[in-house]
C-alpha positions in Angstrom: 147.9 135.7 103.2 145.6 132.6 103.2 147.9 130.9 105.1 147.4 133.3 107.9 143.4 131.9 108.1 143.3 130.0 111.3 141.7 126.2 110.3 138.5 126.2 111.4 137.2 123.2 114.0 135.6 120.4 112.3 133.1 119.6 115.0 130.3 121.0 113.6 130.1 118.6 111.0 129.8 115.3 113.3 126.2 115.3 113.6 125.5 115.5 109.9 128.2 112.7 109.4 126.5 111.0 112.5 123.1 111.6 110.9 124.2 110.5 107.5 125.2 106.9 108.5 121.9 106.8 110.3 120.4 107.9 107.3 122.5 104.9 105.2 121.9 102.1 107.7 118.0 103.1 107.4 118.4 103.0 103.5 120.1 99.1 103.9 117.2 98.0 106.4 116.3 94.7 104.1 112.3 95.2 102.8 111.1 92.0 102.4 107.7 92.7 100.8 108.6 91.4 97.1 106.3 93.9 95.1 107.3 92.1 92.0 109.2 89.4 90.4 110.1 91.6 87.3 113.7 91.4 86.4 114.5 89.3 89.2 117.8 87.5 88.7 120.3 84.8 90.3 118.9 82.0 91.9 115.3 82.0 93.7 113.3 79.6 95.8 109.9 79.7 95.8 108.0 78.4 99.3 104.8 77.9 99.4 102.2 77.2 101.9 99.5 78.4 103.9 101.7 80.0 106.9 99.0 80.6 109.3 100.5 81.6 111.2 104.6 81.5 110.0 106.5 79.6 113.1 110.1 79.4 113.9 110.4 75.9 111.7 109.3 77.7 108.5 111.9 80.2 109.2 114.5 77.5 110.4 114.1 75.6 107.1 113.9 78.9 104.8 117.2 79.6 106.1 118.7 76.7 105.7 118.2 76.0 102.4 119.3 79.2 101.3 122.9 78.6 102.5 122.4 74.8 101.3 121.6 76.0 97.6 123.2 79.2 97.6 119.8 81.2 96.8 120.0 84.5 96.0 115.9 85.3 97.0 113.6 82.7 98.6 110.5 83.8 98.5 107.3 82.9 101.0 104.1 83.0 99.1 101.1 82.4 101.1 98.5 80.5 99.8 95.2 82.2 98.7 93.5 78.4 99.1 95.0 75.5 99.2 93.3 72.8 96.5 94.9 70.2 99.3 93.5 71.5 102.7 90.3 71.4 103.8 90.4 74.0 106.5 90.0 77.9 105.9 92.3 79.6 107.5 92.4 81.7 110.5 94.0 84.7 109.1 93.6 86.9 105.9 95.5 86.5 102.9 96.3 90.2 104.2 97.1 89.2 107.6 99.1 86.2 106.8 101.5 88.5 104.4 102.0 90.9 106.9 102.9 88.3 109.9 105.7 86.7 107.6 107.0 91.0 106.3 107.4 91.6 109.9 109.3 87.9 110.6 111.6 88.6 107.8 112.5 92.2 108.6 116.8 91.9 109.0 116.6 88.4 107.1 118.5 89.7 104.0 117.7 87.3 101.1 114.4 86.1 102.7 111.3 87.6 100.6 107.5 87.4 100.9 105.4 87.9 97.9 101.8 88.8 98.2 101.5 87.0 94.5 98.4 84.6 95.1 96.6 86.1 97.8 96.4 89.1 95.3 94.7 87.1 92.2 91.3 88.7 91.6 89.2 85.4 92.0 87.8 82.8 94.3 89.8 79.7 93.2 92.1 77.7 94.7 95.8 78.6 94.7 97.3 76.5 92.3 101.5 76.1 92.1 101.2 76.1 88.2 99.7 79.7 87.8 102.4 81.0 90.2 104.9 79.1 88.8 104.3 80.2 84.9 103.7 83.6 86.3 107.2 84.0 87.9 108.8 82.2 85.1 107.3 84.7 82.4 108.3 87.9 84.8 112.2 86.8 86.2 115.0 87.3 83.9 115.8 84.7 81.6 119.3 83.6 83.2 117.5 83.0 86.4 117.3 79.7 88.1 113.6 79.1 89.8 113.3 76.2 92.5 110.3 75.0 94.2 110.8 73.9 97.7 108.2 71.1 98.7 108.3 68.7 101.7 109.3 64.9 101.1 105.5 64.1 102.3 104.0 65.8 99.4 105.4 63.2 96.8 103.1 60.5 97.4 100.2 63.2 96.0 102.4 64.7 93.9 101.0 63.4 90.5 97.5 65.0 91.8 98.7 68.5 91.6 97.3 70.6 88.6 100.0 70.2 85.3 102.8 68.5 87.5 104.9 68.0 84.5 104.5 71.5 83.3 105.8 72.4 87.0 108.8 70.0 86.6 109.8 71.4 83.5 109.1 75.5 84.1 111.6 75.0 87.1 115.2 74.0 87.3 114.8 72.1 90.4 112.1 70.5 92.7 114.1 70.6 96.1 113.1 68.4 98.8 113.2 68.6 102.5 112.8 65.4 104.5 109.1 65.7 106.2 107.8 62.8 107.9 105.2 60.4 106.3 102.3 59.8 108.0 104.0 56.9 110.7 106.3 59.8 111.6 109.2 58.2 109.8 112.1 60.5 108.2 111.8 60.3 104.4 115.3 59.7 103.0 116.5 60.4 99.4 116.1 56.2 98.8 112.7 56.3 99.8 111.6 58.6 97.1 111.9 56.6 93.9 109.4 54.4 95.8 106.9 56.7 97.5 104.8 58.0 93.9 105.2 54.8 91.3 102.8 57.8 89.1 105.6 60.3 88.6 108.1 59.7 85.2 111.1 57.7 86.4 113.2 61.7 85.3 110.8 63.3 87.6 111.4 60.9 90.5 114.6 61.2 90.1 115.0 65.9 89.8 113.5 64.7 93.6 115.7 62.6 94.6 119.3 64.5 92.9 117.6 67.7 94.4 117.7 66.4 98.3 118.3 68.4 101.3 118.7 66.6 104.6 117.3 69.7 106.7 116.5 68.8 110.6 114.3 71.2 112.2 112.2 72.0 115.2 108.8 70.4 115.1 106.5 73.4 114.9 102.5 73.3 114.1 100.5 75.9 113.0 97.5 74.2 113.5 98.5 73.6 117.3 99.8 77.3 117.4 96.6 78.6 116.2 94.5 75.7 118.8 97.3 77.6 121.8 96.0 81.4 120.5 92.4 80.5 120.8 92.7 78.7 124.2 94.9 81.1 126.0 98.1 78.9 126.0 101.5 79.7 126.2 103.5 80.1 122.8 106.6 79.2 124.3 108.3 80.8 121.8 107.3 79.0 118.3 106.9 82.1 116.6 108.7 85.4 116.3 107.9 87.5 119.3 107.0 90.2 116.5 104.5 87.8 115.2 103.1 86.9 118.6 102.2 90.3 119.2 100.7 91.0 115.5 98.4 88.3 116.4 97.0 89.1 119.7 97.1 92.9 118.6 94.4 91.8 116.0 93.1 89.1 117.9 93.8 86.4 115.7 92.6 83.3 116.0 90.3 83.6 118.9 87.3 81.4 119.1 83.9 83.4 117.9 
């Protein structure tokens, strides 16, 4: 007798199949707000900087290092203050966060982390206190790396607890900024550009070299283009262009 049952058409159930893939490809959108570092595993990069605004060469080198070194996360963290800089910077710790979550919507891998502009206090943003702070909340097999430009060395032995940075993390890795003459630092040049670091420190910089070319971007001259009216011409990611004139972002008060 059941054999008698016509089949019934299966049509009906195409839009719940088609709305169930939606549903799964809105599930796999990569969220790249890092809420915490708890548990986090494999091998993570840390990049630090101010990022006001993030520009195409921040997002060119991100990228490239993490096919270079394989990483698992790398993670922006905007600078609360930078003890280095002088200058305050245009846009909120806030603002800053948001411009690089909306660059790195799609980047899967690519992380920001709201980390420092979050800490409760008025101090400068110092790479030791994030550093011990990730250390103590990643899991124990993890790998941490530091990325840091090539024309940071020569300062390098001013940073707060440098050794206590050099030892927290597996590797320093280096990208070849230019000095001050505009000259390409090369992995020879380092052992000679900070005679105060330990000969095993200048050399975790040196073993731990990238040879990353990338567009010459300025977020000093992106921010001067914002506040005189200038064309962008493309620098940063159209979803960051429009963040910043939507809030009016470095305008001139």
């Amino acid at each position: 007798m059941l054999n008698s049952v016509p089949e019934q058409p299966r049509e009906h159930h195409l839009g719940s199949e088609e709305s169930n893939l939606n549903d799964l490809r809105a599930v796999q959108v990569h969220d790249p707000l890092l809420r915490s570092f708890a548990g986090l595993t494999g091998r993570i990069v840390l990049f630090g900087g101010s990022f006001d605004p993030i520009h195409n060469g921040h997002l060119h080198f991100a990228k490239e290092i993490q096919r270079e070194v394989g990483a698992d996360a790398l993670v922006f963290i905007p600078a609360k203050q930078n003890p280095m800089k002088d200058h305050t910077t245009g846009a909120s710790g806030a603002e800053r966060v948001e411009m690089i979550r909306r660059a790195l919507i799609g980047q899967e891998g690519l992380y920001v982390s709201p980390i420092e502009v979050q800490r409760c206090n008025s101090a400068p943003s110092y790479t030791i206190d994030t550093v011990r702070e990730v250390r103590e909340r990643i899991d124990s097999e993890a790998e941490l790396y530091f990325l840091i430009g090539a024309d940071l060395i020569p300062n390098l032995h001013l940073w707060k607890d440098i050794s206590e940075i050099f030892a927290l993390t597996d590797a320093l890795i280096t990208v070849p900024r230019a000095d001050e003459s505009g000259n390409a630092l090369l992995p020879r040049d380092i052992q000679n550009l900070n005679p105060s670091l330990l000969p095993d420190q200048l050399k975790k910089l040196s073993d731990n070299f990238v040879p990353i070319r990338g567009p010459s971007v300025s977020s000093t001259r992106i921010r001067e283009k914002f506040a005189n009216g200038g064309e962008i011409d493309g620098e940063v990611p159209r979803v960051v262009e429009d963040f910043i004139r939507e809030e009016g972002l470095y305008q001139d008060k």
